[in-house]
C-alpha positions in Angstrom: 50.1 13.6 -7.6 52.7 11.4 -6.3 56.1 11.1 -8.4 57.9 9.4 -5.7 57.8 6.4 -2.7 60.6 6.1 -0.5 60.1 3.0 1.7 62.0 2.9 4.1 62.8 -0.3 6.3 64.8 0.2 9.7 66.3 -3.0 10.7 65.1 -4.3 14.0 63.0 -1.5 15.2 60.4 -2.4 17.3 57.3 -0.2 17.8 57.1 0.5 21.5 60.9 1.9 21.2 59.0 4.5 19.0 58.2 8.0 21.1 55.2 8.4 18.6 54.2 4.3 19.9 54.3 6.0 23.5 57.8 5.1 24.6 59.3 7.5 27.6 62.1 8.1 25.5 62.3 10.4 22.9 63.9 7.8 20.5 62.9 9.0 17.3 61.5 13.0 16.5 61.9 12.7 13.1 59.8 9.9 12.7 57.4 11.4 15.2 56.9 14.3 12.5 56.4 12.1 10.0 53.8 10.2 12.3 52.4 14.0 13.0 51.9 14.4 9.6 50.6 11.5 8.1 49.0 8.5 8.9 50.5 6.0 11.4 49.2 2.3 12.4 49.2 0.9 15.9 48.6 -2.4 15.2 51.3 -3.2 12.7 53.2 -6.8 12.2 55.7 -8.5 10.3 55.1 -11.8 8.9 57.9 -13.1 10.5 60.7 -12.4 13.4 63.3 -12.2 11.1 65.1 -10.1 7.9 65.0 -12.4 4.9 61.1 -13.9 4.9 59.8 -10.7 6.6 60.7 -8.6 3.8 60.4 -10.8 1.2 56.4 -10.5 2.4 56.7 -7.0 2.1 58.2 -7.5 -1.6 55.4 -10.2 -2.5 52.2 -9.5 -0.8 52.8 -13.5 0.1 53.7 -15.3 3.6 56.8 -16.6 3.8 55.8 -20.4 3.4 53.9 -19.3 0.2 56.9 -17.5 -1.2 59.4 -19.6 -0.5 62.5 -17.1 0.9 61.9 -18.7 4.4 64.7 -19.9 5.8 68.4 -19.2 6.7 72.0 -19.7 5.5 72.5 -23.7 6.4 76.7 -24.8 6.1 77.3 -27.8 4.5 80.2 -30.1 5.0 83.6 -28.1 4.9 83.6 -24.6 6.2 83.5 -22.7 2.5 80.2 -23.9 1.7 76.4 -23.1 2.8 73.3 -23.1 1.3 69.5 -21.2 1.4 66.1 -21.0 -0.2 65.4 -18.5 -2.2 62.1 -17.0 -3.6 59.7 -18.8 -5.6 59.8 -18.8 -9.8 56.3 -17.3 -10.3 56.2 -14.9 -7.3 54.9 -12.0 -7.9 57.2 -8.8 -6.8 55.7 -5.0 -6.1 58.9 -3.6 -8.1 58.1 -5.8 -10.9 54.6 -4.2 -10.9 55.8 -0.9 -10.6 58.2 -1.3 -13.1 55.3 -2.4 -15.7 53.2 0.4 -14.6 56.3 3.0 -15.7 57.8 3.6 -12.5 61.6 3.2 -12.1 62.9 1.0 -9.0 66.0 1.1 -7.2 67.0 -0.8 -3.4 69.6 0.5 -1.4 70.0 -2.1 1.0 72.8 -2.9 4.4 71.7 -6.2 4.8 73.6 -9.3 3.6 70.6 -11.9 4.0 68.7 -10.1 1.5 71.8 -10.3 -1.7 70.0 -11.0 -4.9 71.0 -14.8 -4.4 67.5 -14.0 -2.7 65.9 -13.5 -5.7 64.2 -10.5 -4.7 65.7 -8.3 -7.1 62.8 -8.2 -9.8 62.0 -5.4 -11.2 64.4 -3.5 -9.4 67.0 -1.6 -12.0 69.0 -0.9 -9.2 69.4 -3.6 -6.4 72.4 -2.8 -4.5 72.7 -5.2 -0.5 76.0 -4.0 0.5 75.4 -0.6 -0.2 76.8 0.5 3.6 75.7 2.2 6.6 73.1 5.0 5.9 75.3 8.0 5.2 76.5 5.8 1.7 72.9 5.0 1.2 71.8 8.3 1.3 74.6 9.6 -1.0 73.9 6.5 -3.3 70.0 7.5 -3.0 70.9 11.1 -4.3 73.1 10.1 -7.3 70.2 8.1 -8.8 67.2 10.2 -8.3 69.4 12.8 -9.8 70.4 10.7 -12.8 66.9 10.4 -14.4 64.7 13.5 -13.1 61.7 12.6 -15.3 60.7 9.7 -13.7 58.7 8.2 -11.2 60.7 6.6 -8.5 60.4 3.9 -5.6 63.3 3.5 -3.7 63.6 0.8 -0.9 66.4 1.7 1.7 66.7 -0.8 4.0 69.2 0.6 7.5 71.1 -1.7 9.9 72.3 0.7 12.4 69.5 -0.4 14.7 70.8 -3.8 14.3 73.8 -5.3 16.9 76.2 -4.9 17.5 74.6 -0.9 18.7 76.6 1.6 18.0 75.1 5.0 19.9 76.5 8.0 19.8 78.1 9.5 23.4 75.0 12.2 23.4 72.2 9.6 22.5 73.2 7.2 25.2 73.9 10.2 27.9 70.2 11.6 26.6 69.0 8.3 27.8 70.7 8.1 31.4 74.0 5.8 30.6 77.7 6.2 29.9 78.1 4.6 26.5 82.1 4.3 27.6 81.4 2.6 30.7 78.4 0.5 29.4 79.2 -3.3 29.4 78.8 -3.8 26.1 80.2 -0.9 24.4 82.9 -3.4 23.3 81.0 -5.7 21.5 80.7 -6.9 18.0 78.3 -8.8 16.2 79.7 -12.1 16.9 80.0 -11.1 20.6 76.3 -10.7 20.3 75.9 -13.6 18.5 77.4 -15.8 20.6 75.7 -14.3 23.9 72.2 -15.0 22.4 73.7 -18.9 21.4 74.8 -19.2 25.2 71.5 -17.5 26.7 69.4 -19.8 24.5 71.0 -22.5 25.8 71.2 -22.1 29.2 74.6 -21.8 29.9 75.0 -18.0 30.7 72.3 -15.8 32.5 72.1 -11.5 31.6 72.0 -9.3 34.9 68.4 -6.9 35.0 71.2 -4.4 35.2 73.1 -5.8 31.6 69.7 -5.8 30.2 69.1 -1.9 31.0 72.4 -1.2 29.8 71.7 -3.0 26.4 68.5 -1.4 26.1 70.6 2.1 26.4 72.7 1.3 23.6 70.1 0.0 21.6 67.6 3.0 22.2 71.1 5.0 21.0 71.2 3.8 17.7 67.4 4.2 17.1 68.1 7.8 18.1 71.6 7.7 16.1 69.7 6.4 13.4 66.4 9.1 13.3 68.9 11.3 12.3 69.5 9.5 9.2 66.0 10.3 8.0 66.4 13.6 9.2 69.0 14.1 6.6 66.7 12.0 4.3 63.7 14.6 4.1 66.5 17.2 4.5 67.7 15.6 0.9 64.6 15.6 -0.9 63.6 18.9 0.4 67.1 20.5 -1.6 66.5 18.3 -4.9 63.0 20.2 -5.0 61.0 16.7 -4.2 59.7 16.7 -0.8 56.4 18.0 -1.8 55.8 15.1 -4.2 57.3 12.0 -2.7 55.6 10.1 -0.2 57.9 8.7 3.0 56.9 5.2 4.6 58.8 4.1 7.6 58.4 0.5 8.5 60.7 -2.5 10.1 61.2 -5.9 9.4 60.9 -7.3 13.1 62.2 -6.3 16.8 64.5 -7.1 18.9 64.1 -9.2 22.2 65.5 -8.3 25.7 64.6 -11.1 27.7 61.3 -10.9 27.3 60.4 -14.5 26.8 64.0 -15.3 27.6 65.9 -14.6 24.6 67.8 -11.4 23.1 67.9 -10.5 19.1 65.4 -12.1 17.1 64.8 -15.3 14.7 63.6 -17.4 17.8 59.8 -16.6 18.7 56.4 -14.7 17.4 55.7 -12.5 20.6 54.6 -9.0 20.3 57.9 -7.7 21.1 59.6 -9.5 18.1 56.7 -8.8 15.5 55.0 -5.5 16.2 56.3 -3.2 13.8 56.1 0.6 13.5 54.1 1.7 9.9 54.1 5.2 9.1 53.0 6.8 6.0 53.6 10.2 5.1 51.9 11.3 1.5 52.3 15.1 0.7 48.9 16.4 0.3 47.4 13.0 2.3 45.5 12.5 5.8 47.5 13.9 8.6 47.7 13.2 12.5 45.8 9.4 11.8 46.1 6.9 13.9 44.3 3.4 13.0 43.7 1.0 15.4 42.9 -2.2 13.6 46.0 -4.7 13.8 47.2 -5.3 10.0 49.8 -6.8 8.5 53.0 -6.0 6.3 52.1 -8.6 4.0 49.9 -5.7 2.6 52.4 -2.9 2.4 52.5 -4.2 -1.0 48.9 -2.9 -1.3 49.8 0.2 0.3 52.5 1.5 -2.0 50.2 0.7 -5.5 47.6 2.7 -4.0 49.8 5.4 -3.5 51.3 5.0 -6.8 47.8 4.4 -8.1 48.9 1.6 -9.6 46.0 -1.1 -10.0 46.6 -4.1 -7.6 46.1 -7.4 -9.1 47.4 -9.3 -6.0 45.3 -10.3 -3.0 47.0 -7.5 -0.4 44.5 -4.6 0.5 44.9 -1.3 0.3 45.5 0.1 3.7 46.1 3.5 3.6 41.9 3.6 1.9 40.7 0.2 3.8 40.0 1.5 7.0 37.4 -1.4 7.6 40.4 -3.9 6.9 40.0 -7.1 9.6 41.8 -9.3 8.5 43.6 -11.7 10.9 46.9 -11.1 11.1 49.4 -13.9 10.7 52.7 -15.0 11.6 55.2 -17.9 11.2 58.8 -19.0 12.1 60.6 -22.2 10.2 64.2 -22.9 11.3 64.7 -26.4 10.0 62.5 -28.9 12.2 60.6 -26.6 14.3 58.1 -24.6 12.8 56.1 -21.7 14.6 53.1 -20.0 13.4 50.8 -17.1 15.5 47.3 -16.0 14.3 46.3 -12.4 16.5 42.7 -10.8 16.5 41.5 -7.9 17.9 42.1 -8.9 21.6 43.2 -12.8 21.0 46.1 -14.4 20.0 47.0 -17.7 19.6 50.3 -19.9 19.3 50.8 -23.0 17.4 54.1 -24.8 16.7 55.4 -28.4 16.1 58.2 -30.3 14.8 58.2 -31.6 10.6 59.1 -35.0 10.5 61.5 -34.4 7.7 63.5 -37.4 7.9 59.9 -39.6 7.3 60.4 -42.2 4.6 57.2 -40.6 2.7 58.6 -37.2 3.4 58.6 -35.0 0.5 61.8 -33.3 -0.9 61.9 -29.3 -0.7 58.8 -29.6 0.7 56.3 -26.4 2.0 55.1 -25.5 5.3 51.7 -26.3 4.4 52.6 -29.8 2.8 54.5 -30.9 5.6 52.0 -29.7 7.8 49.0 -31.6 6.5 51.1 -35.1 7.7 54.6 -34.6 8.5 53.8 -32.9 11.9 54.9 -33.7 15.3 54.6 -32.5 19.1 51.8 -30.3 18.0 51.3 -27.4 21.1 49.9 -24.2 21.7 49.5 -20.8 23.3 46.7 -18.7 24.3 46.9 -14.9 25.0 44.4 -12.1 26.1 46.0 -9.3 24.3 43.9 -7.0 25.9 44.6 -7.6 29.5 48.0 -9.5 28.8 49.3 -7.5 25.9 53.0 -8.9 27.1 51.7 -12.5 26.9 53.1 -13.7 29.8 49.9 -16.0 31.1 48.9 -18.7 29.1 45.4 -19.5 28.7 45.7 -22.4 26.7 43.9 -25.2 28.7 42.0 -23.3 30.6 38.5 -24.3 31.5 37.4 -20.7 31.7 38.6 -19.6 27.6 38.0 -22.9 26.2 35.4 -21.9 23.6 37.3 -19.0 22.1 40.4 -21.0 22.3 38.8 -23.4 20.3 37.1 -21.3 17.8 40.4 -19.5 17.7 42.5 -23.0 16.9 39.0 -23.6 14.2 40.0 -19.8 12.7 43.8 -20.6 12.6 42.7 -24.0 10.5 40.9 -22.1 8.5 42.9 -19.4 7.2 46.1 -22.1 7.0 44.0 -23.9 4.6 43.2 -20.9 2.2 46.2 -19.3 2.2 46.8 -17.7 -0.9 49.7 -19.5 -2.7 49.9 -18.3 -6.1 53.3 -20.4 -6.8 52.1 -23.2 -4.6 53.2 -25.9 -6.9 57.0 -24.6 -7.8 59.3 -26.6 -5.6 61.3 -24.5 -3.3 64.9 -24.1 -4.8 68.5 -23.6 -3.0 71.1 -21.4 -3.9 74.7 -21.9 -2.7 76.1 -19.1 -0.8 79.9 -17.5 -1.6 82.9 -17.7 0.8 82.1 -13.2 0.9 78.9 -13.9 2.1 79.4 -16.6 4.8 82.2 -13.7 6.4 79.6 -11.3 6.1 77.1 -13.6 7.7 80.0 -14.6 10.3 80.8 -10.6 11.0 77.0 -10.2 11.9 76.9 -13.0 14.5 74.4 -15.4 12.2 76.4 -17.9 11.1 79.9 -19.2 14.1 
């Protein structure tokens, strides 16, 4: 029997930087183990292409426009002051239902988007987001599984050493043909970052092929840098006498983008490289050396982690790690103020909507949703097509084209569809703000999200 989840969430990892995804390099042998030993998904996305909705999805069992933590820090007048949404009243949280169920919850976080102004700390006795880089995590970790050994325990870490600015060790970067001291952006900070993705996005500064390989070095370093952490992870349960009851799932909240469709980082788009996700699951005593094809969603880790805990679920998320006939679609979506994104991938299809809300509309409602904006408060309506099968990059669009016009369409009819019976369980409680503290707009500012 299970006494113990760890879930662990690594900041920006993108599956095919993953050696057990099929990348050349060997970026991550602990994880591959895990993979090895337990049941791994191919076909695994966020809900989003960035930290605060994508997780909150992984919290709920909700999309971001039905829970409500969708979009980013916004600044108001004077430099000391910003504001963001926060989650829903009503939502429902996994914590809170383990928590009812007996189990004791603690998150370990190094991630400053997700600070309980959030409102994702339900259920959790232990909700620490500044808790540091992942040696202070891991020491924190310790001291509070040790404090209450009679328990059953899920504990959320949530690492940012994959995150810019990348900070390789000399070995990792050497393993992987570069010279971390010589590489161009061994200098950087965040903001450096930050203000290089700002320029790139708007056209007034290109990236060499030869920057981009460097930057891919020093990321694929701190993946490697970081593999070590969970190393030391199973290493730690294995000395308090627990790694033959706890399961381990490894997870991210979204990618990172190297020019693929013309950015870098991640926040902008809904591509593959920004949304497909690593999901292991490694259950002592479970399947081992499974791989499942079937593209699913994050939005039903939820599902995953009360099966484990066999904990009923009363939500709508499936069970994955028992579903193996799970289809559903899996779905995506982007709001950062006007523009609003939202992708819809089958099997071998995937399909690209986005548009401008007409927020400024006479009629338009206050603290308005997604789907209520959508239904007539939506401009410049456009789309993309993609055959994931033979374009699996999406680089041609086939939207338009005479010769997929029928599955675009029924694609655009499923999209509809599924938009229109999305499960919103709060869908009636007005989004709320919360004002942000001058600590956290520095934070923010240090990380390169907020100039």
């Amino acid at each position: 029997m299970i006494e113990g989840i760890i879930l662990v969430v690594i900041d920006c990892l993108r599956a095919d930087h993953v050696s057990a995804y099929g990348y050349h390099r060997a970026t991550t042998p602990t994880i591959d183990v895990l993979a090895a030993e337990g049941v791994l998904w191919e076909q695994a996305f966020s809900t989003s292409s960035w930290t605060k909705p994508s997780v909150a999805s992984m919290l709920t069992g909700l999309y971001p426009s039905a829970h409500g933590a969708f979009e980013g820090v916004k600044r108001q007048r004077g430099r000391d002051a910003a504001m963001t949404d926060r989650l829903k009243v009503g939502a429902p949280t996994i914590a809170n239902q383990l928590t009812q169920a007996g189990w004791r919850c603690g998150a370990f976080i190094n991630n400053a988007q997700l600070g309980e102004f959030a409102g994702l700390d339900g259920g959790f006795e232990h909700y620490d987001a500044c808790a540091g880089r992942a040696d202070r995590i891991l020491s924190e970790l310790k001291a509070w599984l040790t404090r209450d050994t009679g328990s059953r325990n899920f504990a959320y870490l949530h690492f940012l050493e994959a995150h810019w600015p990348y900070k390789p060790r000399r070995r990792h970067v050497a393993e992987f043909g570069g010279n971390r001291d010589t590489n161009c952006f061994s200098g950087f900070s965040a903001r450096d970052y930050g203000k290089l993705r700002r320029e790139i996005k708007q056209g007034t500064r290109t990236i060499a092929d030869d920057e981009i390989t460097q930057m891919i070095q020093m990321y694929d370093g701190s993946v490697r840098r970081l593999d070590g952490k969970i190393k030391k992870l199973r290493g730690m349960l294995k000395e308090l006498g627990l790694s033959d009851r706890y399961a381990i799932v490894v997870t991210a909240d979204h990618g990172d983008e190297f020019l693929e469709h013309g950015t870098i980082g991640h926040g902008h788009t809904l591509y593959d490289e920004i949304t497909h996700v690593p999901l292991i699951a490694h259950v002592p005593g479970g399947s081992r050396g499974v791989r499942r094809s079937r593209p699913v969603s994050l939005v039903d880790l939820g599902g995953l982690l009360l099966s484990m805990a066999q904990v009923e679920n009363t939500d709508s998320t499936c069970d994955l790690l028992n579903d193996e006939d799970h289809a559903r679609p899996v779905f995506c979506e982007l709001r950062t103020g006007r523009r609003y994104k939202q992708s819809l991938r089958t099997e071998f299809w995937k399909i690209h909507r986005k548009c401008l809300f007409d927020v400024d509309a006479p009629d338009a409602p206050a603290h308005a949703t997604p789907r209520q904006l959508f239904k007539s408060h939506a401009r410049e309506v456009s789309y993309e097509f993609y055959d994931m099968l033979r374009d699996p990059r999406e680089t041609t669009d086939l939207a338009g084209r005479e010769s997929t016009a029928a599955v675009f369409k029924s694609h655009v009819h499923q999209l509809d569809r599924f938009w229109r019976q999305l499960h919103c369980p709060c869908e009636e409680s007005a989004s709320s703000e919360v004002s942000i503290d001058v600590e956290l707009i520095g934070r923010l500012e240090r990380l390169g999200y907020l100039d």
